[in-house]
DRENDO-1510 file (C-alpha; in Angstrom, 1 decimal, always signed):
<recs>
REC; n; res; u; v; w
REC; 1; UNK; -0.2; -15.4; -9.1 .
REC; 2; UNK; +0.4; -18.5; -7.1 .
REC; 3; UNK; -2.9; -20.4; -6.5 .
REC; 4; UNK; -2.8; -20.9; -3.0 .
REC; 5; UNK; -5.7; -22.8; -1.0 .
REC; 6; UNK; -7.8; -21.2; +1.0 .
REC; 7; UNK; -6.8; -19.6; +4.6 .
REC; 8; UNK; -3.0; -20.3; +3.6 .
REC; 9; UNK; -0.7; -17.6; +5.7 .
REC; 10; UNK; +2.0; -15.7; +4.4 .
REC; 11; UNK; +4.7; -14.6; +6.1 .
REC; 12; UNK; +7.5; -12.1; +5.4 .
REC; 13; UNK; +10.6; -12.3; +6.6 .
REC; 14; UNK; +11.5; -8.6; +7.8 .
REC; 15; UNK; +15.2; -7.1; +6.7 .
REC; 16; UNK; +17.0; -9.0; +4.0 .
REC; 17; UNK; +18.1; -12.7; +3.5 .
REC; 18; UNK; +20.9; -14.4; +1.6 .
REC; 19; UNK; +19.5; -15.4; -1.6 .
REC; 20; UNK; +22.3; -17.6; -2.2 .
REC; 21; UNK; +19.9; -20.0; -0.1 .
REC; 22; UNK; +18.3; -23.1; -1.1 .
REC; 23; UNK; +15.4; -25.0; -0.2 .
REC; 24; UNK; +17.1; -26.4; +3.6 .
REC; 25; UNK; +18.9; -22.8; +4.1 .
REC; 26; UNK; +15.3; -21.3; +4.0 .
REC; 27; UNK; +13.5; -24.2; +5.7 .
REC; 28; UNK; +15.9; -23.5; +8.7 .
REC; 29; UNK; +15.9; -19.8; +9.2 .
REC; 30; UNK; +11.8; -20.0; +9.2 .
REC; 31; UNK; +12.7; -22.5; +11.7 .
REC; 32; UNK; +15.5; -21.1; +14.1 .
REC; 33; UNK; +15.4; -17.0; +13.1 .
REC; 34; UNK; +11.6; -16.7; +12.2 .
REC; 35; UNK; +10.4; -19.8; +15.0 .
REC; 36; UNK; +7.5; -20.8; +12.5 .
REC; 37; UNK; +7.0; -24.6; +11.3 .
REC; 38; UNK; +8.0; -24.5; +7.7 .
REC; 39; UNK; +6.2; -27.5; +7.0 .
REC; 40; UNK; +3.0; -25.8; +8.2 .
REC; 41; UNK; +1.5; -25.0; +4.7 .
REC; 42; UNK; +2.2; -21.0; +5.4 .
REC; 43; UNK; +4.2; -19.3; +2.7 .
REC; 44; UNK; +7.4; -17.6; +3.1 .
REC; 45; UNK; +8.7; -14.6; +1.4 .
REC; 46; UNK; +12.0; -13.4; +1.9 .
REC; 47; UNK; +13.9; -10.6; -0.1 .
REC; 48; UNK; +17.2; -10.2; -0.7 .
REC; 49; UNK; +19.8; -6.9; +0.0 .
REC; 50; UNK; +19.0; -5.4; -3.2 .
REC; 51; UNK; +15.2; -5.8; -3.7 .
REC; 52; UNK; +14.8; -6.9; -7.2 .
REC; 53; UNK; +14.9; -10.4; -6.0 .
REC; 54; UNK; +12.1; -12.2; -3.7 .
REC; 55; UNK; +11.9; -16.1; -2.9 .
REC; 56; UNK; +8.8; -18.0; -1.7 .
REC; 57; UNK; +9.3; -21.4; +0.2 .
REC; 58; UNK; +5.6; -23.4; +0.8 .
REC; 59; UNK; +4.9; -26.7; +1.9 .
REC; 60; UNK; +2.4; -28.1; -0.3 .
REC; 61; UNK; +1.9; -31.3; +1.8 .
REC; 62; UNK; +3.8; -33.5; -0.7 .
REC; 63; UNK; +7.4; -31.3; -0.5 .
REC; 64; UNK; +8.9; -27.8; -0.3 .
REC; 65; UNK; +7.7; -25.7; -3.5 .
REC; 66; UNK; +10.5; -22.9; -3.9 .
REC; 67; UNK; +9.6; -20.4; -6.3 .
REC; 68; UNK; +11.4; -16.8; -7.0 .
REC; 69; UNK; +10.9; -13.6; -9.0 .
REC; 70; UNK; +13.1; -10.6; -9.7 .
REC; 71; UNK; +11.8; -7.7; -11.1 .
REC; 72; UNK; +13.6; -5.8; -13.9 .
REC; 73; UNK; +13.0; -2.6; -12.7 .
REC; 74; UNK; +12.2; -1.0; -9.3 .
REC; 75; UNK; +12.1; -2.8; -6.1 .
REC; 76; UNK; +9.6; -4.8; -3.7 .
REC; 77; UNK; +8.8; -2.6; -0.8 .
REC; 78; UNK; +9.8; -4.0; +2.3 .
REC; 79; UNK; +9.5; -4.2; +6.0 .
REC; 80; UNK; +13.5; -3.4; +7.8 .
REC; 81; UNK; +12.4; -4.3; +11.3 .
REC; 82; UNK; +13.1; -7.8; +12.6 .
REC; 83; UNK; +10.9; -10.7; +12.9 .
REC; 84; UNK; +8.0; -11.1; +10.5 .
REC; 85; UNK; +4.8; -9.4; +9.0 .
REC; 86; UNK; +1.4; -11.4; +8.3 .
REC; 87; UNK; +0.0; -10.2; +4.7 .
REC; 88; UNK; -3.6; -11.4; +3.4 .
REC; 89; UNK; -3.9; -12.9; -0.3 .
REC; 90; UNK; -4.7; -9.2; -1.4 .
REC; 91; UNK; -1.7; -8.1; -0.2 .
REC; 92; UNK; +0.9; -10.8; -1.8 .
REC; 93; UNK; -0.5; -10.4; -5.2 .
REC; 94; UNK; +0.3; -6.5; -4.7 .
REC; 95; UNK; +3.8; -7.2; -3.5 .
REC; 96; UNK; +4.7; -9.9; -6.5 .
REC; 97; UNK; +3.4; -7.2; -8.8 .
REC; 98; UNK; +5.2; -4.7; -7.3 .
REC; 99; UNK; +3.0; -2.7; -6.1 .
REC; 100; UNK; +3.2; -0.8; -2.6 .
REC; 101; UNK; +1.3; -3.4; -0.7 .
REC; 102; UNK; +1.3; -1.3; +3.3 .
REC; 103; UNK; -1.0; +1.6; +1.4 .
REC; 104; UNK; -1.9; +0.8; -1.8 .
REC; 105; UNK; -4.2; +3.9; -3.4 .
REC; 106; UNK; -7.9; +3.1; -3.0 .
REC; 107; UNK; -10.0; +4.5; -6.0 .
REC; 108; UNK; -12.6; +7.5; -5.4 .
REC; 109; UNK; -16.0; +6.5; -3.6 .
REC; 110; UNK; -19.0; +8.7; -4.1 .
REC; 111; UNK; -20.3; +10.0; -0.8 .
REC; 112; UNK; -23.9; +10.4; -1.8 .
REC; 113; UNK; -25.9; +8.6; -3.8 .
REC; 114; UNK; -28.0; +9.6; -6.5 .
</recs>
């Protein structure tokens, strides 16, 4: 898992994106499709047509930190709507593990104690 600082947003980009893109292809689609600053310090996550493949783009305050992961088997579950979807910290570890981060299983609470 990324170590990201503390309050850092992260966005994902609904439907699929080109992953032939580069640093400036994905700088400018956060900036003219998603209408977000990509130098704001959020985090990006964008997944391409086949869903083994996920990029991250992240201003770190110094430059822009790109960093991907494909997944040998299965796929990241993903949003098809447009526009984008807020997740917490919780919820991007679960999605880079590949884990179904909208309802992930919650283990058994007792209702009574003692």
């Amino acid at each position: 898992m990324i170590g990201l600082p503390a309050g850092t947003r992260v966005y994902l980009a609904c439907g699929h994106t080109d992953m032939r893109r580069g640093f400036d292809g994905l700088a400018l689609m956060v900036q003219e499709v998603l209408e977000q600053n990509p130098f704001s310090g959020a985090l990006f996550v964008f997944r391409g047509k086949r869903g083994d493949l996920i990029k991250l783009l992240w201003w770190d305050t110094q430059g822009l930190c790109l960093f991907s992961k494909r997944l040998e088997k299965g796929r990241f579950v993903w949003p098809m709507a447009a526009g984008t979807v807020s997740l917490t910290a919780a919820q991007l570890s679960m999605l880079l593990e590949g884990i179904d981060w909208r309802a992930p299983v919650r283990s058994w609470r007792p209702s009574l104690a003692g």
